[in-house]
Gaussian input, Z-matrix of N, CA and C with variables (Angstrom, degrees):
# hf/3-21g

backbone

0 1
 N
 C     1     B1
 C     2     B2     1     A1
 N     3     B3     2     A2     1     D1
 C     4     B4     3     A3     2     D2
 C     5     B5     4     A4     3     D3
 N     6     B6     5     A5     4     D4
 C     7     B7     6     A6     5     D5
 C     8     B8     7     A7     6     D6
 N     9     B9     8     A8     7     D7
 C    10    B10     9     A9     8     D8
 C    11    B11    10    A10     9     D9
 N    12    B12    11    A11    10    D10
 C    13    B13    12    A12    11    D11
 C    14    B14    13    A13    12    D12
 N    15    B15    14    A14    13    D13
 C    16    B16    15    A15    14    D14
 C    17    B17    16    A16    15    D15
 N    18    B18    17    A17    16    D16
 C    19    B19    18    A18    17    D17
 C    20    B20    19    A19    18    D18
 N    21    B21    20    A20    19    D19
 C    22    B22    21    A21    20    D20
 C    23    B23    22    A22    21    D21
 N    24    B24    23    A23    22    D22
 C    25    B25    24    A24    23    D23
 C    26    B26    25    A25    24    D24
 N    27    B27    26    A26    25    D25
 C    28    B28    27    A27    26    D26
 C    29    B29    28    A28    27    D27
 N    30    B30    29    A29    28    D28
 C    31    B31    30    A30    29    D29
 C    32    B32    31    A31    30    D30
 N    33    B33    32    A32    31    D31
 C    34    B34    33    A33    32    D32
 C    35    B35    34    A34    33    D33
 N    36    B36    35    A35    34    D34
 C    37    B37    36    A36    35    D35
 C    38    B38    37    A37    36    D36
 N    39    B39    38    A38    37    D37
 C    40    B40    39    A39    38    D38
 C    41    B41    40    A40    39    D39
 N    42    B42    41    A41    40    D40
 C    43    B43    42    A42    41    D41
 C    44    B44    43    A43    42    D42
 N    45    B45    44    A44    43    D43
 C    46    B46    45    A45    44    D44
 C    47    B47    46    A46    45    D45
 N    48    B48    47    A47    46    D46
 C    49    B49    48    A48    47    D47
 C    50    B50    49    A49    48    D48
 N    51    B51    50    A50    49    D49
 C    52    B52    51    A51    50    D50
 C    53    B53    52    A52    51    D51
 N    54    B54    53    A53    52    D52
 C    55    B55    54    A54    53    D53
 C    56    B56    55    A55    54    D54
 N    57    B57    56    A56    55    D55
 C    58    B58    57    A57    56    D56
 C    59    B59    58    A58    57    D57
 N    60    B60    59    A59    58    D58
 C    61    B61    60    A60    59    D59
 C    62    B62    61    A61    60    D60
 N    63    B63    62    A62    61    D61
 C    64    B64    63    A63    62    D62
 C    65    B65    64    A64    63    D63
 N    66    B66    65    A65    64    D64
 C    67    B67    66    A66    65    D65
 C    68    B68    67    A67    66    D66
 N    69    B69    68    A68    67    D67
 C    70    B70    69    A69    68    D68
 C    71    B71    70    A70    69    D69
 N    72    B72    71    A71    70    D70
 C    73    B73    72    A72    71    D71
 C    74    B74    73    A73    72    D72
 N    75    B75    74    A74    73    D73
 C    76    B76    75    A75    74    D74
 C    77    B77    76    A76    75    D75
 N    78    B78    77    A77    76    D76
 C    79    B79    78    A78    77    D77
 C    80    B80    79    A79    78    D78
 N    81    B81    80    A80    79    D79
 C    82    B82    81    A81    80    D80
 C    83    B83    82    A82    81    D81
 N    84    B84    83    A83    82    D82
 C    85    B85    84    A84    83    D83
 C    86    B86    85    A85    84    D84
 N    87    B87    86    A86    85    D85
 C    88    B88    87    A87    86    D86
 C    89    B89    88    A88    87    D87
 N    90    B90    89    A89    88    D88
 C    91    B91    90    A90    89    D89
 C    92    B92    91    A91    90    D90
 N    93    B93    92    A92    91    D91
 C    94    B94    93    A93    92    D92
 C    95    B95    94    A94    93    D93
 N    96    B96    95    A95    94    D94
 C    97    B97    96    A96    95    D95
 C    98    B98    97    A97    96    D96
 N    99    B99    98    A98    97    D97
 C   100   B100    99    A99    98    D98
 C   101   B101   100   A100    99    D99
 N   102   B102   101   A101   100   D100
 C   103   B103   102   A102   101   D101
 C   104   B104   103   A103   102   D102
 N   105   B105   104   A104   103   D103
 C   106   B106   105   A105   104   D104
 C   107   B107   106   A106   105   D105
 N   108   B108   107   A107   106   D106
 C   109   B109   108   A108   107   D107
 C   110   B110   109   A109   108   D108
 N   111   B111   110   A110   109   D109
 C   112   B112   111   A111   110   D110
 C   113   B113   112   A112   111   D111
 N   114   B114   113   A113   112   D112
 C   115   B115   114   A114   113   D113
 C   116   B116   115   A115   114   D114
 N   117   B117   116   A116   115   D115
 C   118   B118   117   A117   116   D116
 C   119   B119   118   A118   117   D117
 N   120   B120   119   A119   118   D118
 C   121   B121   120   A120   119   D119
 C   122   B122   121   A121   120   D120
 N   123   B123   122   A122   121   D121
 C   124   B124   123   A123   122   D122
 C   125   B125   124   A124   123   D123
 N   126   B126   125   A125   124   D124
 C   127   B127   126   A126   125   D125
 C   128   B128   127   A127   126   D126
 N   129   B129   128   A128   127   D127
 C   130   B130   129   A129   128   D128
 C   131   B131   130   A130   129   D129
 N   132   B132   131   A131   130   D130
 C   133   B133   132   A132   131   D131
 C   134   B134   133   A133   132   D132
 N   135   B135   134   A134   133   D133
 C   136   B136   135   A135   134   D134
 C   137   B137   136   A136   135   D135
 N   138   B138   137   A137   136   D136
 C   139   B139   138   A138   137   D137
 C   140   B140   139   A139   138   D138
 N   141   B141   140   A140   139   D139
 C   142   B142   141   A141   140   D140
 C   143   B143   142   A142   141   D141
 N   144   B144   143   A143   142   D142
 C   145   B145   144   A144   143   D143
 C   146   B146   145   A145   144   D144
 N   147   B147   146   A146   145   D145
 C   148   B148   147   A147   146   D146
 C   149   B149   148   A148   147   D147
 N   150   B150   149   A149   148   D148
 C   151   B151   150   A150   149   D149
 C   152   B152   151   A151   150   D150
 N   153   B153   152   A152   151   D151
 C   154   B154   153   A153   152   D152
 C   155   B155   154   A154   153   D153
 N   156   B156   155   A155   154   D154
 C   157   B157   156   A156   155   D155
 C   158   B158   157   A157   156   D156
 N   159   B159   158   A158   157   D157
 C   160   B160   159   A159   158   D158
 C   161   B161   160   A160   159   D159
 N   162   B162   161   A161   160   D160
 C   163   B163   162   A162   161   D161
 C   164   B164   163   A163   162   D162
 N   165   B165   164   A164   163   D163
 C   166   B166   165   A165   164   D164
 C   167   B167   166   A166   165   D165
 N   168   B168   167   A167   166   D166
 C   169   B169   168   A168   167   D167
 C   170   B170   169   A169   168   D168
 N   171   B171   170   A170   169   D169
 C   172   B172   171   A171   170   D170
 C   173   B173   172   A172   171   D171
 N   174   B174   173   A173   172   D172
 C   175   B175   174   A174   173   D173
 C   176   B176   175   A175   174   D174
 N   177   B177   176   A176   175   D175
 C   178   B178   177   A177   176   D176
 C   179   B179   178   A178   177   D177
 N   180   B180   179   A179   178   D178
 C   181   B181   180   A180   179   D179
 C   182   B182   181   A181   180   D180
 N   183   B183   182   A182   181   D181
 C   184   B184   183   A183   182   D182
 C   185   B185   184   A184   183   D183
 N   186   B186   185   A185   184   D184
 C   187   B187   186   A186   185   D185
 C   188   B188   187   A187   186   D186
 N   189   B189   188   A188   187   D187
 C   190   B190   189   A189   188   D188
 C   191   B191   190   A190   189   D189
 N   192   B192   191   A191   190   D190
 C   193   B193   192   A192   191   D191
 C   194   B194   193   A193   192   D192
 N   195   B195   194   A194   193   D193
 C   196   B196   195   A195   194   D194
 C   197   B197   196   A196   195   D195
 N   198   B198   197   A197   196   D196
 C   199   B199   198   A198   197   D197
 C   200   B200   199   A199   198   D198
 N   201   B201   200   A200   199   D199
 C   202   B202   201   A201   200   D200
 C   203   B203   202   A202   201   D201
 N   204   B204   203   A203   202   D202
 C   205   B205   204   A204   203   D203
 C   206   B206   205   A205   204   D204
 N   207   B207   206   A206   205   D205
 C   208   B208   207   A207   206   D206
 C   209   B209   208   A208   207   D207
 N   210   B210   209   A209   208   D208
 C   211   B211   210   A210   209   D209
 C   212   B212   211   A211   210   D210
 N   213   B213   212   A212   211   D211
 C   214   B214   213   A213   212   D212
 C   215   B215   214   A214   213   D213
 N   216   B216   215   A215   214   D214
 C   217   B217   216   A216   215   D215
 C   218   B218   217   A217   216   D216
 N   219   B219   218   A218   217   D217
 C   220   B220   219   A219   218   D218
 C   221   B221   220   A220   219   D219
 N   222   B222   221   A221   220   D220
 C   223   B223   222   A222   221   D221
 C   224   B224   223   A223   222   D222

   B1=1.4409
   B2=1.5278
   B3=1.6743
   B4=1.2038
   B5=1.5298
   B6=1.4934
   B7=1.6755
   B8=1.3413
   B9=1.3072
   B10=1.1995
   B11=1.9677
   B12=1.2542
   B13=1.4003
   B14=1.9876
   B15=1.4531
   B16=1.2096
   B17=1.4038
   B18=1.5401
   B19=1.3364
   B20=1.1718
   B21=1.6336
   B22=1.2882
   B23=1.1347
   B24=1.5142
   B25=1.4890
   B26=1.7092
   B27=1.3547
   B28=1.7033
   B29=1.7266
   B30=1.0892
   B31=1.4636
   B32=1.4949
   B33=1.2850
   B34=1.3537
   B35=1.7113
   B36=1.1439
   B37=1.6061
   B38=1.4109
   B39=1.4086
   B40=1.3804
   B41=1.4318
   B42=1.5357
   B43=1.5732
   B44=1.6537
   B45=1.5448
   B46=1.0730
   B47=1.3549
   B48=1.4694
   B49=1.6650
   B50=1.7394
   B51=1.3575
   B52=1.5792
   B53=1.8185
   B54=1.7508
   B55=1.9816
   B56=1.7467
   B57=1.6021
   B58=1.5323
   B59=1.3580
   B60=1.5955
   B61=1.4486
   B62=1.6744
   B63=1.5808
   B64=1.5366
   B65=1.5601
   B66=1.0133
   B67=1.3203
   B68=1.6396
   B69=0.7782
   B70=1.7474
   B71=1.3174
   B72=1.4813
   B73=1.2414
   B74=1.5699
   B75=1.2930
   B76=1.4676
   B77=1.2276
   B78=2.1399
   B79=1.4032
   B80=1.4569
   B81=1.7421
   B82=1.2552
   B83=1.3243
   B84=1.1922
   B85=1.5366
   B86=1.4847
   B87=1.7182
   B88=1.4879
   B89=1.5442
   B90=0.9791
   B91=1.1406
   B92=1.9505
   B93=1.1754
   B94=1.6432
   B95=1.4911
   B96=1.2592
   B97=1.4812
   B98=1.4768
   B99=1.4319
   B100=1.2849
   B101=1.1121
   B102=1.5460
   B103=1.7856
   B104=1.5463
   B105=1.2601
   B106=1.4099
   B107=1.4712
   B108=1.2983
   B109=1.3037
   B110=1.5055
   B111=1.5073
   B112=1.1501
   B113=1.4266
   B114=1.8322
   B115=0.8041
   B116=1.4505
   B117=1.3613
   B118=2.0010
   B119=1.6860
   B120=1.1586
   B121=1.7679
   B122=1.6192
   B123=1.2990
   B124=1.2425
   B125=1.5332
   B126=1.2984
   B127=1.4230
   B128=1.5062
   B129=0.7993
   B130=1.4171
   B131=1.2144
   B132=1.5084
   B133=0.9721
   B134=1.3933
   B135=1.7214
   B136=1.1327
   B137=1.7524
   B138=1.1826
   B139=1.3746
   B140=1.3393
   B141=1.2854
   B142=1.7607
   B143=1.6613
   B144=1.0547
   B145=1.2587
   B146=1.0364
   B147=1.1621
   B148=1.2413
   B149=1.2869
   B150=1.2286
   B151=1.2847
   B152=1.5884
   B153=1.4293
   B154=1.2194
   B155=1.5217
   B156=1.9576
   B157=1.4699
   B158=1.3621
   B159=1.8461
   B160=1.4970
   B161=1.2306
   B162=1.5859
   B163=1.1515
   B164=2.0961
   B165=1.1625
   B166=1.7394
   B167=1.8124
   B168=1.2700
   B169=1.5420
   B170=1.3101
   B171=1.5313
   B172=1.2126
   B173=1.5450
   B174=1.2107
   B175=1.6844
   B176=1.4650
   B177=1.1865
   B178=1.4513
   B179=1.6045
   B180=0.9015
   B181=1.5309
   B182=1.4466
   B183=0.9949
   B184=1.4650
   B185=1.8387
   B186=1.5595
   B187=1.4719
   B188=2.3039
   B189=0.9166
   B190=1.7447
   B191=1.5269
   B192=1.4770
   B193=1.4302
   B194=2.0409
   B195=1.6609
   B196=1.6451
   B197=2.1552
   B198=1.4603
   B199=1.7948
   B200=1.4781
   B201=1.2515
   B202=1.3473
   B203=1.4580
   B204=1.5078
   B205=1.3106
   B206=2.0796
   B207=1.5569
   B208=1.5611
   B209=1.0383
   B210=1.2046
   B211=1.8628
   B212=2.1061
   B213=1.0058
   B214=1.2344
   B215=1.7631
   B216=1.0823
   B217=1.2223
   B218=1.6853
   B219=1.0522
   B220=2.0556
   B221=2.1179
   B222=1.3631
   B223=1.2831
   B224=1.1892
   A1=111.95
   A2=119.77
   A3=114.68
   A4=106.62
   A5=118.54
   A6=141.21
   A7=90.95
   A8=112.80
   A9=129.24
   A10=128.76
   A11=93.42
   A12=104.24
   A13=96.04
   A14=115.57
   A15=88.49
   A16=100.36
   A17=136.84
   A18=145.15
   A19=130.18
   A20=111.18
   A21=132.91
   A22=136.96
   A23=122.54
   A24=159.68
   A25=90.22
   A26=88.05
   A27=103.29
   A28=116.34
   A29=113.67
   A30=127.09
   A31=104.47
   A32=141.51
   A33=139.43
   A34=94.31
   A35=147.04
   A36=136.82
   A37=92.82
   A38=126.76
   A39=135.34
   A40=122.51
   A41=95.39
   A42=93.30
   A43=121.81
   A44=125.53
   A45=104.56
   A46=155.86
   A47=114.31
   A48=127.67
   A49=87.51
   A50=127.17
   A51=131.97
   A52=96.30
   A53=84.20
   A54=76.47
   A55=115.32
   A56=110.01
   A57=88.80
   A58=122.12
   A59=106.14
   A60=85.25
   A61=124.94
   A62=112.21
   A63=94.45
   A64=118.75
   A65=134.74
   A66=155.90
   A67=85.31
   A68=149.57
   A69=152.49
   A70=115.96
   A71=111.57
   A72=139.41
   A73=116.08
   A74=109.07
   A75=111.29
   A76=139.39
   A77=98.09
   A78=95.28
   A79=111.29
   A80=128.84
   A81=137.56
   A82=125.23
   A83=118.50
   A84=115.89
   A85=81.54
   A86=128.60
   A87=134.99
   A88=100.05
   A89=127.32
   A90=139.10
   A91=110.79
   A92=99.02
   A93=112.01
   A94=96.37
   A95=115.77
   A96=120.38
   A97=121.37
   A98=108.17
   A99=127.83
   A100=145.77
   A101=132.10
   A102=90.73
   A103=131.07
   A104=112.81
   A105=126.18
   A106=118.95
   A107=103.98
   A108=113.39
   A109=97.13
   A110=125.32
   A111=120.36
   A112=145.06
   A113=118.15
   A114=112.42
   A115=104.57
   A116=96.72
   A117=115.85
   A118=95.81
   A119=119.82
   A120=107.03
   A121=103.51
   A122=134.59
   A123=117.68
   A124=122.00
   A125=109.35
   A126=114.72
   A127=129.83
   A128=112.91
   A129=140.32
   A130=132.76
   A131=111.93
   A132=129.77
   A133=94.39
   A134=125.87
   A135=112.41
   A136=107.15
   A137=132.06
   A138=132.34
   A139=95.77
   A140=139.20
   A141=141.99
   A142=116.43
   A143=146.68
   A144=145.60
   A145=121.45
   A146=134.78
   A147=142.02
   A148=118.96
   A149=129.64
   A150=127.90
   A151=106.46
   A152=106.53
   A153=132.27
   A154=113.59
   A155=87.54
   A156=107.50
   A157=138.46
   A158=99.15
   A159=116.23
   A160=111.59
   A161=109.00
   A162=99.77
   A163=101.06
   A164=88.06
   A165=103.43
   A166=106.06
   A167=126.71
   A168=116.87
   A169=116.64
   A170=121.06
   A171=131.23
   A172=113.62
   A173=102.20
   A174=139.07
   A175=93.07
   A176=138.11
   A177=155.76
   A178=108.12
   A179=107.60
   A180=137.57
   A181=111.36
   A182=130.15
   A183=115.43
   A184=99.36
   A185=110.76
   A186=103.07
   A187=88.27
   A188=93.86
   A189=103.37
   A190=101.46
   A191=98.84
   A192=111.55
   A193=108.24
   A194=83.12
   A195=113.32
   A196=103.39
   A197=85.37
   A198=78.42
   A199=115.73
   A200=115.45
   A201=116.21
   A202=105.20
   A203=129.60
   A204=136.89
   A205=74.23
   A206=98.77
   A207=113.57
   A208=126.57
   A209=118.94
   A210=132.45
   A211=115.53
   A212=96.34
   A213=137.97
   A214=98.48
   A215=121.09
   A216=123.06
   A217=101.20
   A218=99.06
   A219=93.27
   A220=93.07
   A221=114.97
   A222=115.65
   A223=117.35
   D1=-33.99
   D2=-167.19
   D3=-63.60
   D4=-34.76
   D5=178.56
   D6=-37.26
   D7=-71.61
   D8=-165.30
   D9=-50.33
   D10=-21.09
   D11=-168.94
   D12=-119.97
   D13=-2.63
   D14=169.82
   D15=-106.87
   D16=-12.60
   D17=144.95
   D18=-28.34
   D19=-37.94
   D20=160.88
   D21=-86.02
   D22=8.34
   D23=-147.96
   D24=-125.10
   D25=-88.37
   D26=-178.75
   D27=-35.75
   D28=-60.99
   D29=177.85
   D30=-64.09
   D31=-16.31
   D32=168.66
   D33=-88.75
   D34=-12.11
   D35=-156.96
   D36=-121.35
   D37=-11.60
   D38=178.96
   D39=-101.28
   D40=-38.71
   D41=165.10
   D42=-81.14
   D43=-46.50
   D44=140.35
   D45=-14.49
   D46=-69.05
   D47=179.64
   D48=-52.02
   D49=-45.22
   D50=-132.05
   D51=-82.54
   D52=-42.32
   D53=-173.39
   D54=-79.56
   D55=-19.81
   D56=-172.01
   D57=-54.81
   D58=-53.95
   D59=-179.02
   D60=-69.98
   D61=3.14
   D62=155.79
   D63=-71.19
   D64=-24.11
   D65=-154.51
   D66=-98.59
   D67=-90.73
   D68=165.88
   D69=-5.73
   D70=-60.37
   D71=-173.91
   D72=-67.05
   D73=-43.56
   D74=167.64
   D75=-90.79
   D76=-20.98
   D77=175.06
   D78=-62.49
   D79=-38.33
   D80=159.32
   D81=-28.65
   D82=-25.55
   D83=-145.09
   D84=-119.54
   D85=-56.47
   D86=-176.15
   D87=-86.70
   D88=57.69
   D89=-175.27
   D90=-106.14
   D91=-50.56
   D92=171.44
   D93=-133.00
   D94=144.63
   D95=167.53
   D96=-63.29
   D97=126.51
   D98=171.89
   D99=-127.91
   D100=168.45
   D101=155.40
   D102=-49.97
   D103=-32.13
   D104=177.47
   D105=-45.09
   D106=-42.90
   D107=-165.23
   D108=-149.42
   D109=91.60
   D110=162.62
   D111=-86.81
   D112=-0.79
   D113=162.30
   D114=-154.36
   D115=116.75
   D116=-160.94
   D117=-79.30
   D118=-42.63
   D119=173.96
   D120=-43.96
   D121=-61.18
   D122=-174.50
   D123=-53.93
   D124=-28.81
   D125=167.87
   D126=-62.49
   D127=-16.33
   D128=164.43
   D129=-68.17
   D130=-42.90
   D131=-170.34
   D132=-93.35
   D133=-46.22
   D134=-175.16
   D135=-90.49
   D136=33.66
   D137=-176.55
   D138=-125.59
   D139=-34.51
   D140=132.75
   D141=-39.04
   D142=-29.98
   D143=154.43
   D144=-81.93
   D145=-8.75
   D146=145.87
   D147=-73.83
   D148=-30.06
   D149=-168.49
   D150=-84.49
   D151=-25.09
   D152=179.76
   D153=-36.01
   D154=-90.33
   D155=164.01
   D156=-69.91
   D157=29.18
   D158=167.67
   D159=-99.98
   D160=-26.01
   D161=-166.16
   D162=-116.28
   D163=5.27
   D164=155.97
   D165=-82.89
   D166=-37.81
   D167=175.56
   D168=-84.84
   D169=-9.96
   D170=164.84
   D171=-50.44
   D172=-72.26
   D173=174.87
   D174=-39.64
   D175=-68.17
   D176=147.17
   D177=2.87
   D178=-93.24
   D179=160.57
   D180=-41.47
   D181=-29.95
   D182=-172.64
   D183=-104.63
   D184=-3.99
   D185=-171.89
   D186=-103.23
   D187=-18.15
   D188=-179.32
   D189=-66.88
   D190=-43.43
   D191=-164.29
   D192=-55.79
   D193=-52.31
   D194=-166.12
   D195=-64.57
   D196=-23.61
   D197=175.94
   D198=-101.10
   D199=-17.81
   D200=177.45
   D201=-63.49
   D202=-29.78
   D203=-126.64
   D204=-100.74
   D205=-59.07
   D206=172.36
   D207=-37.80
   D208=-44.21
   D209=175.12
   D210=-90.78
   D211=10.00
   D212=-159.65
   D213=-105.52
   D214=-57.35
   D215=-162.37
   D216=-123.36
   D217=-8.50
   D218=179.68
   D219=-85.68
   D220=-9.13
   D221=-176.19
   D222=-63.50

């Protein structure tokens, strides 16, 4: 189980770190319409689903966190 919950740790600190600067990067870029970025409603929509399952690996991570800490001290 411990495998399991620091696997689930890692992959929450990776997906995080991984999207801000997509999230950074595009609000900049879809910021005014461009070629770059031609249609900022979709960005939106996908910069809200992202934010989503950031704060779904958060949740993730903080319950990985809370059992390691548990299995941790029953040792």
């Amino acid at each position: 189980m411990v495998k399991l919950h620091v696997a689930i740790l890692v992959s929450a600190v990776v997906w995080i770190f991984g999207s801000l600067p997509w999230l950074i990067l595009n609000g900049i870029l879809c910021s005014q319409p461009s070629q770059v970025c031609t249609n900022p409603s979709a960005f939106q929509q996908q910069a809200a689903l992202v934010l989503f399952m950031d704060a779904v690996f958060l949740a993730a991570g903080f319950f990985a966190v809370r059992q390691l800490r548990r299995d941790r001290r029953t040792r």
